[in-house]
Z-matrix of the N, CA and C atoms (Angstrom, degrees):
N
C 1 1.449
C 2 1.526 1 111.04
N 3 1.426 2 101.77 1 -26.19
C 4 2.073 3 102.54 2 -164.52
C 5 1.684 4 86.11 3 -69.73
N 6 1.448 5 114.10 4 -48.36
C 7 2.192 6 113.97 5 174.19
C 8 1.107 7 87.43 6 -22.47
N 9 1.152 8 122.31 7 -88.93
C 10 1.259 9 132.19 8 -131.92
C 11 1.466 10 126.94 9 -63.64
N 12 1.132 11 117.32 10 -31.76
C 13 1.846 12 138.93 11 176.44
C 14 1.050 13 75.49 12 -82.81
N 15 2.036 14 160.91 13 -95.32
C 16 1.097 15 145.98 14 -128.85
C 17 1.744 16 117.15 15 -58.68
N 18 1.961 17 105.24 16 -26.39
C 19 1.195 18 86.19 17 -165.57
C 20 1.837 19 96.31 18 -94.31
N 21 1.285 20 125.55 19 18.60
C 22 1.786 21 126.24 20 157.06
C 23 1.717 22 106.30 21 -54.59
N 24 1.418 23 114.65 22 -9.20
C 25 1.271 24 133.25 23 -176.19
C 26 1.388 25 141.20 24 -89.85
N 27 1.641 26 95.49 25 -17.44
C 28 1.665 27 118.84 26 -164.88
C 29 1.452 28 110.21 27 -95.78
N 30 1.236 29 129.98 28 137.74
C 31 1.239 30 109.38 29 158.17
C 32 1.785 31 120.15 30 -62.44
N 33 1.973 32 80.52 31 167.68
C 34 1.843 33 101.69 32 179.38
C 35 1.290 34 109.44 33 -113.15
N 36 0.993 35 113.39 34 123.34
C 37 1.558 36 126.22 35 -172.98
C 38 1.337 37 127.45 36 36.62
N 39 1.401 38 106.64 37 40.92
C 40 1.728 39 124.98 38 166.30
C 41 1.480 40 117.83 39 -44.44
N 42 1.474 41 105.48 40 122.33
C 43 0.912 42 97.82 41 179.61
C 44 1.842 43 126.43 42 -79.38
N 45 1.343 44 102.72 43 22.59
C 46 1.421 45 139.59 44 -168.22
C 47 1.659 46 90.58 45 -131.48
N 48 1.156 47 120.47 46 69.78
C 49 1.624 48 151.45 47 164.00
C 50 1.292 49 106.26 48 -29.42
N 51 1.346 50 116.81 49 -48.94
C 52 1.841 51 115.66 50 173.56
C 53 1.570 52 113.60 51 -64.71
N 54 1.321 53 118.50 52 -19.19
C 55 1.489 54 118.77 53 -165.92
C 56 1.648 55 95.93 54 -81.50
N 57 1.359 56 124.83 55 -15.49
C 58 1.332 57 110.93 56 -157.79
C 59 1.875 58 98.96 57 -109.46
N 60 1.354 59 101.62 58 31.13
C 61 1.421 60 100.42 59 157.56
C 62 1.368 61 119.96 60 -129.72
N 63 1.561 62 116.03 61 -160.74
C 64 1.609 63 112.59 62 157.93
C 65 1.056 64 108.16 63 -123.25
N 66 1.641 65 91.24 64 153.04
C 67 1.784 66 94.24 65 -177.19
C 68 1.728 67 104.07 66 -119.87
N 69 1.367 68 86.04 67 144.01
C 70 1.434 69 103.46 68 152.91
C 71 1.486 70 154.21 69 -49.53
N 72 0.595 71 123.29 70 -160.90
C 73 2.425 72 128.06 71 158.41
C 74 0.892 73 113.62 72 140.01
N 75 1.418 74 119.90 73 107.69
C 76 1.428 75 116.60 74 174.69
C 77 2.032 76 109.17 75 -66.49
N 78 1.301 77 97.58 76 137.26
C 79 1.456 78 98.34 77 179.54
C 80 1.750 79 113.65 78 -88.22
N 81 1.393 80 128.22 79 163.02
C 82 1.153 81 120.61 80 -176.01
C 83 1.318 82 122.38 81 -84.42
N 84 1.166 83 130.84 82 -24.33
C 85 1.148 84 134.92 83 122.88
C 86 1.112 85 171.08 84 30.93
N 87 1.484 86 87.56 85 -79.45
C 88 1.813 87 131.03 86 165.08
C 89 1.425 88 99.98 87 110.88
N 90 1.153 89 99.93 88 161.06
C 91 1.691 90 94.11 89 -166.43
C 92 1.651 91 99.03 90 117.50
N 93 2.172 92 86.70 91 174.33
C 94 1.394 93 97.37 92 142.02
C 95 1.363 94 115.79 93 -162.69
N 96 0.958 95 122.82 94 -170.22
C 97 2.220 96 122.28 95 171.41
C 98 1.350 97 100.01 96 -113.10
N 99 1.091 98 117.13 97 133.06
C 100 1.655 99 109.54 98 162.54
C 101 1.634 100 92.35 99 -127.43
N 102 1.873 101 104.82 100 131.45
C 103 1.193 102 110.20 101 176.27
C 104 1.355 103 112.60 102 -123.16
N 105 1.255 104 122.56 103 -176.24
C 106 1.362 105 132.22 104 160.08
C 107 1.295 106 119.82 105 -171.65
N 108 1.369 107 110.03 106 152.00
C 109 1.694 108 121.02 107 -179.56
C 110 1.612 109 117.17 108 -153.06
N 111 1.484 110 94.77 109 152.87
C 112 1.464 111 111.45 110 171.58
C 113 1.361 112 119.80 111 -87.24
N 114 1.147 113 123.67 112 29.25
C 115 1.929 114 122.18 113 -145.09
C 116 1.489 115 117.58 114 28.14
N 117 1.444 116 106.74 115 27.70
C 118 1.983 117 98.73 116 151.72
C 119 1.419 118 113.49 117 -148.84
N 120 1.117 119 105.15 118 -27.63
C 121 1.416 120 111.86 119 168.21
C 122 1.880 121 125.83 120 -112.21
N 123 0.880 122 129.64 121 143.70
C 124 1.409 123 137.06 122 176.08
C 125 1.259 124 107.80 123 -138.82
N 126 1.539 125 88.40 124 139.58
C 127 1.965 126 129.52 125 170.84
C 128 0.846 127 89.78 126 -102.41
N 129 1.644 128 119.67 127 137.69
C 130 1.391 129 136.98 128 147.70
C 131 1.563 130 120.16 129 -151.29
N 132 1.372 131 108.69 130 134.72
C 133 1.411 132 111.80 131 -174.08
C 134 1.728 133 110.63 132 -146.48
N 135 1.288 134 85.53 133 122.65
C 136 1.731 135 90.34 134 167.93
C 137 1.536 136 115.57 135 -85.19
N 138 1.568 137 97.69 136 139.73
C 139 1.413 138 107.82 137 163.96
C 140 0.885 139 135.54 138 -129.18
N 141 1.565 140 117.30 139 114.85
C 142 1.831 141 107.38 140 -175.83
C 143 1.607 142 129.88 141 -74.21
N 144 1.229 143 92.63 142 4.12
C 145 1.251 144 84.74 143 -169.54
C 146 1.691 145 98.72 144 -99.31
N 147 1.517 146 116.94 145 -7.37
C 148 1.238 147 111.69 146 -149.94
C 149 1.753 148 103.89 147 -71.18
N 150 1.135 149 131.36 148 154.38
C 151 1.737 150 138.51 149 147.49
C 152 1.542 151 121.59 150 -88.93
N 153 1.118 152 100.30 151 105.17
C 154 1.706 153 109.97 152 -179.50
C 155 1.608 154 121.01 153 -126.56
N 156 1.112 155 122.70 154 114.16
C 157 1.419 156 115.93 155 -158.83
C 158 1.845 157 93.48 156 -89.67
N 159 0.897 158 128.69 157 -83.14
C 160 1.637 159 121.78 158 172.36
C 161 1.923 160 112.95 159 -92.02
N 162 0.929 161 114.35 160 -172.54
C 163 1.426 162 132.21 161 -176.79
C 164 1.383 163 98.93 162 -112.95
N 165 1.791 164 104.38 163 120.55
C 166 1.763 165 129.44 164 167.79
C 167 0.924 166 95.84 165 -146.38
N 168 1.593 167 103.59 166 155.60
C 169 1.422 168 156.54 167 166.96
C 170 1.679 169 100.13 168 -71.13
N 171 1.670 170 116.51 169 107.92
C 172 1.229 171 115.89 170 -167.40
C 173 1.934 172 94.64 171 -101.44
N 174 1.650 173 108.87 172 141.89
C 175 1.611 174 95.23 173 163.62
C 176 1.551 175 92.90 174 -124.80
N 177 1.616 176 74.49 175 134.00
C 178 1.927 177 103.29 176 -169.63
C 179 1.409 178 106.09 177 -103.30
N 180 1.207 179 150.81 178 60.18
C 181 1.400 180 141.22 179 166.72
C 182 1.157 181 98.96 180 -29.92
N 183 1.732 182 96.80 181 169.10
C 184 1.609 183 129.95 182 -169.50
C 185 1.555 184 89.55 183 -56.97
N 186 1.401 185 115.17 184 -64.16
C 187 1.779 186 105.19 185 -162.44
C 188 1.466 187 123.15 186 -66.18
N 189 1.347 188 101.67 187 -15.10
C 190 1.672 189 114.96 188 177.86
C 191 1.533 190 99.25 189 -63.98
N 192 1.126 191 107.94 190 -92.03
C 193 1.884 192 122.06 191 148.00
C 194 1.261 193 124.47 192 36.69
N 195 2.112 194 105.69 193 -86.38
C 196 1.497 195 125.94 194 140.38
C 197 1.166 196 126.16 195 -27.92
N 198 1.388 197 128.34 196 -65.01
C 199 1.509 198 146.18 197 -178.87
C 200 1.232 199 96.16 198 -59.96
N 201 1.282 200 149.15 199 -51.06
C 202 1.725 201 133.08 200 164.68
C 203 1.091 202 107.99 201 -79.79
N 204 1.338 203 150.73 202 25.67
C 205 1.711 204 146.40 203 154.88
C 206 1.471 205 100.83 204 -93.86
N 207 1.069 206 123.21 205 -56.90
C 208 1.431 207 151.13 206 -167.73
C 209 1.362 208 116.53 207 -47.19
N 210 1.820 209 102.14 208 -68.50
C 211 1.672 210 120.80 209 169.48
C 212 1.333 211 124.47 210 -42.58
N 213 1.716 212 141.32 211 64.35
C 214 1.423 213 133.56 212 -177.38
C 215 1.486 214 109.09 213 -13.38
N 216 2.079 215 105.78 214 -63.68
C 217 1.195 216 98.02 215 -160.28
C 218 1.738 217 113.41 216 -108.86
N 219 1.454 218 106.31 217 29.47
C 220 1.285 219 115.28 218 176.92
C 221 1.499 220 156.36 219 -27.59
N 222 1.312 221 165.12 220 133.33
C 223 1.223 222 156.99 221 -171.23
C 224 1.410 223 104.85 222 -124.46
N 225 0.915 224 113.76 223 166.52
C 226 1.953 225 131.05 224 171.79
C 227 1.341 226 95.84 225 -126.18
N 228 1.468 227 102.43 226 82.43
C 229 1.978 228 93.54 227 166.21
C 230 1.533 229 117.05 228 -106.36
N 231 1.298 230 116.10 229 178.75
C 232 1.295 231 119.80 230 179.39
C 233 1.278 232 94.84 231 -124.28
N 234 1.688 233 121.83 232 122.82
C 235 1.316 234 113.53 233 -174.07
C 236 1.716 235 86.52 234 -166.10
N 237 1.669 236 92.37 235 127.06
C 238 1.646 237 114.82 236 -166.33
C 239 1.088 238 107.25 237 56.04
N 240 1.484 239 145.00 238 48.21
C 241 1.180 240 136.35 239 145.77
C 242 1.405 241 100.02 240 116.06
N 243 1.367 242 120.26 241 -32.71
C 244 1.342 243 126.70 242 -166.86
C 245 1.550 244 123.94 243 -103.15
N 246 1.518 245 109.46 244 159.60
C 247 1.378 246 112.95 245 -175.63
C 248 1.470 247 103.07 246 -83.15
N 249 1.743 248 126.52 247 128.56
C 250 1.212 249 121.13 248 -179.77
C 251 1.590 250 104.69 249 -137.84
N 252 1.759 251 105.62 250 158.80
C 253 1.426 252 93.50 251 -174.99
C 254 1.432 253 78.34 252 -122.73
N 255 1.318 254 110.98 253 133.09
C 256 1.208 255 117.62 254 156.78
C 257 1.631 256 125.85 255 -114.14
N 258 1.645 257 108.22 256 -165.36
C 259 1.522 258 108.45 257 -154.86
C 260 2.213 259 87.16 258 -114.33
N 261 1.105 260 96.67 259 -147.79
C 262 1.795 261 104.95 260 -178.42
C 263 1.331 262 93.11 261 -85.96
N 264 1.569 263 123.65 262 -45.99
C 265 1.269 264 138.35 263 -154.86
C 266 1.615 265 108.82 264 -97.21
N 267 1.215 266 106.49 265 25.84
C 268 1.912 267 115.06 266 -174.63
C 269 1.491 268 103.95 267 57.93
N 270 1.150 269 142.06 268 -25.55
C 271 1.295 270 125.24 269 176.87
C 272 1.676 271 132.61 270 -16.46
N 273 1.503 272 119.39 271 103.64
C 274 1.797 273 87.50 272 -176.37
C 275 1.559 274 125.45 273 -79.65
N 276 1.304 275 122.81 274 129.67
C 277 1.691 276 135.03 275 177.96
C 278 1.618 277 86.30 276 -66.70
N 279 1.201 278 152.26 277 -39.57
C 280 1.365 279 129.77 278 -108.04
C 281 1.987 280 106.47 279 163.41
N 282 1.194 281 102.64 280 119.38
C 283 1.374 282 87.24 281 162.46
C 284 1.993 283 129.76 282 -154.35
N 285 0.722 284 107.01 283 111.20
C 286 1.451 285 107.60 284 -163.23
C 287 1.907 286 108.67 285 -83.71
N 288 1.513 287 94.69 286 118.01
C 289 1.556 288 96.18 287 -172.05
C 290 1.519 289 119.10 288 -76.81
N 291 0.905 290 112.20 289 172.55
C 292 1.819 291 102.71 290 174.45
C 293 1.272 292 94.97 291 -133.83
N 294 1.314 293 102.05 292 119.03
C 295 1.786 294 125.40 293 148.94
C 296 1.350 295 104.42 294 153.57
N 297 1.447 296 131.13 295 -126.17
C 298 1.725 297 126.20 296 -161.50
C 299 1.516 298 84.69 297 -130.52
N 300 1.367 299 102.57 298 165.10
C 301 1.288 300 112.12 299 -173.24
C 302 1.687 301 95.73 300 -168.14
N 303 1.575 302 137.82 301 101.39
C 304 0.868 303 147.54 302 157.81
C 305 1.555 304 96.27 303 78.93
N 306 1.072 305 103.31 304 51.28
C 307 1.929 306 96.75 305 -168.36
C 308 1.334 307 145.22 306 92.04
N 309 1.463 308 90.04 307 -42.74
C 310 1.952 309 105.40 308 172.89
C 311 1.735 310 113.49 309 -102.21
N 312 1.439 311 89.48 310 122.02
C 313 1.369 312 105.95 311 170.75
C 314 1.730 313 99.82 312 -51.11
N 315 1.718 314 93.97 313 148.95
C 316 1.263 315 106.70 314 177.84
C 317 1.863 316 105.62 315 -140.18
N 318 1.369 317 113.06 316 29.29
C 319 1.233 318 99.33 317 -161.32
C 320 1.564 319 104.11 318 -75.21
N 321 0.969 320 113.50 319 -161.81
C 322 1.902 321 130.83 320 -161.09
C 323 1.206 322 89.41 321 -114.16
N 324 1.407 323 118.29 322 -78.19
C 325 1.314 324 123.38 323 -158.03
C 326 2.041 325 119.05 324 -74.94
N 327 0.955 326 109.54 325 145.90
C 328 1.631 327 106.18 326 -166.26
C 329 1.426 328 90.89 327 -102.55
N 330 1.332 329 143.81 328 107.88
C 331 1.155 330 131.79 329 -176.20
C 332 2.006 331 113.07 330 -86.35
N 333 1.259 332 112.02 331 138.68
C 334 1.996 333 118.89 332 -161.85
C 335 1.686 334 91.31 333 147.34
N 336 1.432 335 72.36 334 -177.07
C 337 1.771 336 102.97 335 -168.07
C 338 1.574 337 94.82 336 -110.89
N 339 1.482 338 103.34 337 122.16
C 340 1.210 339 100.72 338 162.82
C 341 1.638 340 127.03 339 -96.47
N 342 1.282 341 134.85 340 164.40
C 343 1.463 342 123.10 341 -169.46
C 344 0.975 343 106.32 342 -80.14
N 345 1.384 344 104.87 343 157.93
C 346 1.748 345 125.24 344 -174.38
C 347 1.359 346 102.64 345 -58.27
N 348 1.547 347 150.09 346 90.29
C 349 1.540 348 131.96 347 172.87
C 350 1.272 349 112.57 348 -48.56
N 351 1.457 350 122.91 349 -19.64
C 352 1.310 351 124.79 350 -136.83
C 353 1.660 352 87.06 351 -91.09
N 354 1.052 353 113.68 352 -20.81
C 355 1.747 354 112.18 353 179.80
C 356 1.384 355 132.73 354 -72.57
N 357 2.101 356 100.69 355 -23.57
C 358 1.720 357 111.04 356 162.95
C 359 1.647 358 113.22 357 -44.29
N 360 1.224 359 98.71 358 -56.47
C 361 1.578 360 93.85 359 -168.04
C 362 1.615 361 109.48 360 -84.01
N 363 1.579 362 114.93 361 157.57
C 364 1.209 363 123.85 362 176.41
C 365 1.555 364 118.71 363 -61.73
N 366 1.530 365 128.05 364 175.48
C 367 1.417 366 106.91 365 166.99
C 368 1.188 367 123.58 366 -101.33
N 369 1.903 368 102.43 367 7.87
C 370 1.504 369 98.42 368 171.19
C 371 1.690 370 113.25 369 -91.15
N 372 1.294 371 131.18 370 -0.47
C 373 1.303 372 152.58 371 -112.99
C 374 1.938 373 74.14 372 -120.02
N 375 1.404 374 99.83 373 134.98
C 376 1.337 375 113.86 374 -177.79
C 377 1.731 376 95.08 375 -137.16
N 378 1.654 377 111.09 376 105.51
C 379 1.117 378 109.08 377 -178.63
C 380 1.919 379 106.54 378 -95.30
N 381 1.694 380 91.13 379 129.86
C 382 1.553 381 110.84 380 170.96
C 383 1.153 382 140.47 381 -55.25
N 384 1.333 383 105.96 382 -178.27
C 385 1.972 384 91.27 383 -169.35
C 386 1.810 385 93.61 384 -100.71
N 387 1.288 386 116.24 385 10.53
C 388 1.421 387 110.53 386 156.18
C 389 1.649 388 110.74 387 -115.52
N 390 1.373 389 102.05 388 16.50
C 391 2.083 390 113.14 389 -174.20
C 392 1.556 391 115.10 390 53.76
N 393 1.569 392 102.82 391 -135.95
C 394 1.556 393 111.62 392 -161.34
C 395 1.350 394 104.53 393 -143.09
N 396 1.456 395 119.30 394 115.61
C 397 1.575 396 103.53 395 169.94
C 398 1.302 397 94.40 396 -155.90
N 399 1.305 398 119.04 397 162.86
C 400 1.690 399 163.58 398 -171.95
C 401 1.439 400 80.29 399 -89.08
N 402 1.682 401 109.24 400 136.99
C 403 1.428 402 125.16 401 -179.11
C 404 1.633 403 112.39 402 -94.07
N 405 1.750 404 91.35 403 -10.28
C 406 1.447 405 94.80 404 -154.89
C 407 2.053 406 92.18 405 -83.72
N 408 1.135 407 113.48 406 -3.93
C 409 1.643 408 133.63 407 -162.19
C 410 1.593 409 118.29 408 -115.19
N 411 1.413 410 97.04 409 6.07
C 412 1.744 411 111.92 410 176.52
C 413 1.305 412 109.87 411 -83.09
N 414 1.616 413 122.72 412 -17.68
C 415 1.569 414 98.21 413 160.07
C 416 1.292 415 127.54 414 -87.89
N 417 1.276 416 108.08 415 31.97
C 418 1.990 417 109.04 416 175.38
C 419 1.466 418 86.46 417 -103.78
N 420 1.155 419 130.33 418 3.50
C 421 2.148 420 116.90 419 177.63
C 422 1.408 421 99.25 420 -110.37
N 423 1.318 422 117.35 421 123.57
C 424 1.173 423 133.31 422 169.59
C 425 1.787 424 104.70 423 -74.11
């Protein structure tokens, strides 16, 4: 579900190709952040619980999206190559393949550089356990 509210966050058909996914980061920690932005607004959410072996640029289509709104007890895994949402019990809700398929790319990963998030906030800036947001940008959270 946290996918899914983050990607109300992403750009749509940017012509800045990295903006129109979500990204990852594994934290040091343990954990991870998965953020996203339109270049004015940003989603960002840490998760401790998350498993992330490196940091990618995820592309979440509309049905991917659903399939993590949907799932009560859901995951975003990567398993055989592919983006899958599963249940507690591995079940797949959803699964997005990676490679071509009748012409259209379908990969997972958005390959680019995504921007530093870490530069929105100040370095004196201590974000809360309810974070930081612009009021004027509360109707992109469902």
């Amino acid at each position: 579900k946290l996918v899914a509210a983050i990607c109300e966050f992403k750009a749509k058909n940017d012509i800045r190709y990295y903006l129109n996914g979500v990204y990852v980061e594994p934290l040091p920690a343990g954990g991870a952040v998965i953020v996203a932005t339109n270049g004015h607004a940003m989603g960002l959410w840490r998760d401790p619980s998350a498993v992330v072996e490196r940091s990618a640029i995820l592309r979440i289509g509309k049905s991917l999206r659903e399939a993590c709104r949907e799932a009560d007890d859901g995951r975003l895994e990567l398993v055989d190559g592919r983006l899958v949402v599963t249940n507690a019990q591995k079940t797949e809700y959803h699964v997005q393949p990676n490679g071509e398929k009748d012409g259209e790319v379908t990969k997972w990963e958005v390959e680019g550089k995504y921007p530093d998030w870490k530069t929105v906030f100040p370095d004196e800036c201590q974000v809360g356990p309810m974070g930081m947001f612009n009021a004027m940008y509360m109707k992109m959270v469902h």
